[in-house]
N, C-alpha and C positions, 0 to 999 in steps of 0.2 A: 862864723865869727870873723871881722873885719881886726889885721893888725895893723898899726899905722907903725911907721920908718922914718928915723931922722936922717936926714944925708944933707947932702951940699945944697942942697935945695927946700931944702925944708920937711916938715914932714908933709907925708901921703899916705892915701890909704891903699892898702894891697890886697888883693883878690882873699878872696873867702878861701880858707884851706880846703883841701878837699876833706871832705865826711860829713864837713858843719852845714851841708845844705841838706843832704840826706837826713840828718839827726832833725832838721826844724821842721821839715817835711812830713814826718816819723810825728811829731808831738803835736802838726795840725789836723792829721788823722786821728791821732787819741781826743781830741777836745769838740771833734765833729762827730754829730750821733751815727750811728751806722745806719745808711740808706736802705728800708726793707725790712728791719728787726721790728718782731710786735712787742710790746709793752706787757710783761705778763701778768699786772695788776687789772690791766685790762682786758683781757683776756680772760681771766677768774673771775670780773664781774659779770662778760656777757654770757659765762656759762652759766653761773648762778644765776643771773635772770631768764636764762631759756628753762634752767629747773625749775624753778617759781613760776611760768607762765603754765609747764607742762604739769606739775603740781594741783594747779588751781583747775585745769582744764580735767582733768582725774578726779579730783572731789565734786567739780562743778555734775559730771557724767556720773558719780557712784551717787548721787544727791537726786538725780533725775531717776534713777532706776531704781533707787528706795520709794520713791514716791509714787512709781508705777506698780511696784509689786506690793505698795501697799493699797494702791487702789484697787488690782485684783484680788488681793485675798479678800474685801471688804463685798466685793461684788461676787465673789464666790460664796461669800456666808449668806450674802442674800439671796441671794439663789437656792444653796441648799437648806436655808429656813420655810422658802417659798416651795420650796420640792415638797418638804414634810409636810407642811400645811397641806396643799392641793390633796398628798396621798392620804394623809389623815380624815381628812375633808370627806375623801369619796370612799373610805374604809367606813365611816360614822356615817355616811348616806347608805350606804348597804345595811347596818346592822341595825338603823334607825324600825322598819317594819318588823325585822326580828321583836325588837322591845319591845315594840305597840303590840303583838300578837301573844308577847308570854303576858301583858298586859291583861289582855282581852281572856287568854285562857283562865287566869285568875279571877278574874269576875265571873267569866262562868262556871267556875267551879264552886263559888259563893251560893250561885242558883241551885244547887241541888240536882245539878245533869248527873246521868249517869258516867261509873268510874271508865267505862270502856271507851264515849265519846271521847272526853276527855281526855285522856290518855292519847287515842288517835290525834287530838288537836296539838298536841306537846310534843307528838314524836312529829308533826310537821312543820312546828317550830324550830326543833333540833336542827331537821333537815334543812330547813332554809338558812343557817346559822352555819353550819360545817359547808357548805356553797358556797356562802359568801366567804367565808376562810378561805374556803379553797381558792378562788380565784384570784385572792390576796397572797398566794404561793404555798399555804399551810398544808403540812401530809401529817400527817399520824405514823408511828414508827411502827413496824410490825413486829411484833415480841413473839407472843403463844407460838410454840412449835418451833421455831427458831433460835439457832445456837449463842449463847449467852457473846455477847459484842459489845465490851468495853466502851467503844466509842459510840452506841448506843443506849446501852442499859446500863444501868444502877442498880448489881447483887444488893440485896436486904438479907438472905439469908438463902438456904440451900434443904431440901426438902426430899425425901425418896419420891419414887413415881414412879405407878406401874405403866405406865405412858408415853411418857417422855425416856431418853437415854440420857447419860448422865451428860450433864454440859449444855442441855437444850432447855430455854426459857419454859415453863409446866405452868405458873403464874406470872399474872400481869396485875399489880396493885394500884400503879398510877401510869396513864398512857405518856410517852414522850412523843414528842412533835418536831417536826423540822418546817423550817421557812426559808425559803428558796432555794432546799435541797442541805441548808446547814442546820445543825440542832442545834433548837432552841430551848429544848427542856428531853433530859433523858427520861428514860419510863423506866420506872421501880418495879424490879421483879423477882421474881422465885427462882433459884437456877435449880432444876432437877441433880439431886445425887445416884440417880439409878433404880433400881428393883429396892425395894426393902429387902433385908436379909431376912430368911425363913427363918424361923423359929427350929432349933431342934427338937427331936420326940422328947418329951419328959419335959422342957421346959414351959416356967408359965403358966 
């Protein structure tokens, strides 16, 4: 700040005091932005729009991979509709001649053949029919003789038997079956209780 002086000569202006250049210097730096600082409003928008682009680019990706895994599950049902079909298909081309020949035995048994032809013609029916099973994976569980196996048999009830020991299958009421080694139907059976008890002398 400039003081001016009256003297014999009039006034004049006299040198800046010292500080007052320092002090104006001091308040052109406060009123000048600072060279290099970022702007934090701007800053918070370009992060917010790098989330929104990365956002978008995430649903865009989880939108594409719905759409793929719903195309394979779709192509997998059809497939495994077409599996059953074919296997269906050629299970009912096997047992098709089975039919036509229990067919054929009943008409000849209409004719008045004898019981023993017949009978022969039925037990090669059977056999062609448990063939065709069979190669479609089907076994028959083995019971008789065999000790009673939850995971295979279905007790009905429990019987003596001079036969069998106790715990061991003595009857077979209905056969159970397995397909491709898992059961598909248990087989109902008799589970032996052992010896019958004698009777004592005098009794009965």
């Amino acid at each position: 700040m400039e003081k001016r002086v009256e003297g014999e000569k009039g006034v004049r202006d006299t040198e800046p005091e010292a500080g007052d250049d320092g002090l104006a210097d001091e308040r052109e730096k406060d009123a000048q932005p600072v060279s290099g600082a970022e702007d934090p409003v701007q800053t918070l928008m370009e992060e917010l729009e790098r989330a929104r682009t990365q956002a978008a680019e995430k649903n865009d990706l989880y939108l594409r991979k719905a759409a793929e895994f719903e195309n394979y599950r779709r192509r997998r049902d059809r497939e495994f509709e077409e599996f059953a079909r074919s296997a269906n298909e050629g299970l009912i081309s096997r047992l098709l001649p089975v039919l036509e020949n229990f067919e054929r035995a009943l008409n000849h048994g209409e004719s008045g053949e004898n019981f023993d032809a017949y009978r022969k013609g039925v037990d090669m029916i059977v056999g062609h029919l448990k063939d065709a099973l069979k190669r479609e994976g089907l076994e028959a569980v083995e019971s008789i003789g065999q000790p009673f196996d939850p995971n295979l048999h279905d007790a009905l009830m429990q019987a003596p038997s001079d036969v069998y020991e106790a715990g061991m299958v003595c009857e077979e009421i209905e056969r159970g079956y397995r397909l491709g080694g898992r059961v598909i139907r248990h087989a109902k059976v008799v589970v032996s209780a052992g010896p019958p008890e004698k009777k004592k002398e005098g009794e009965g």
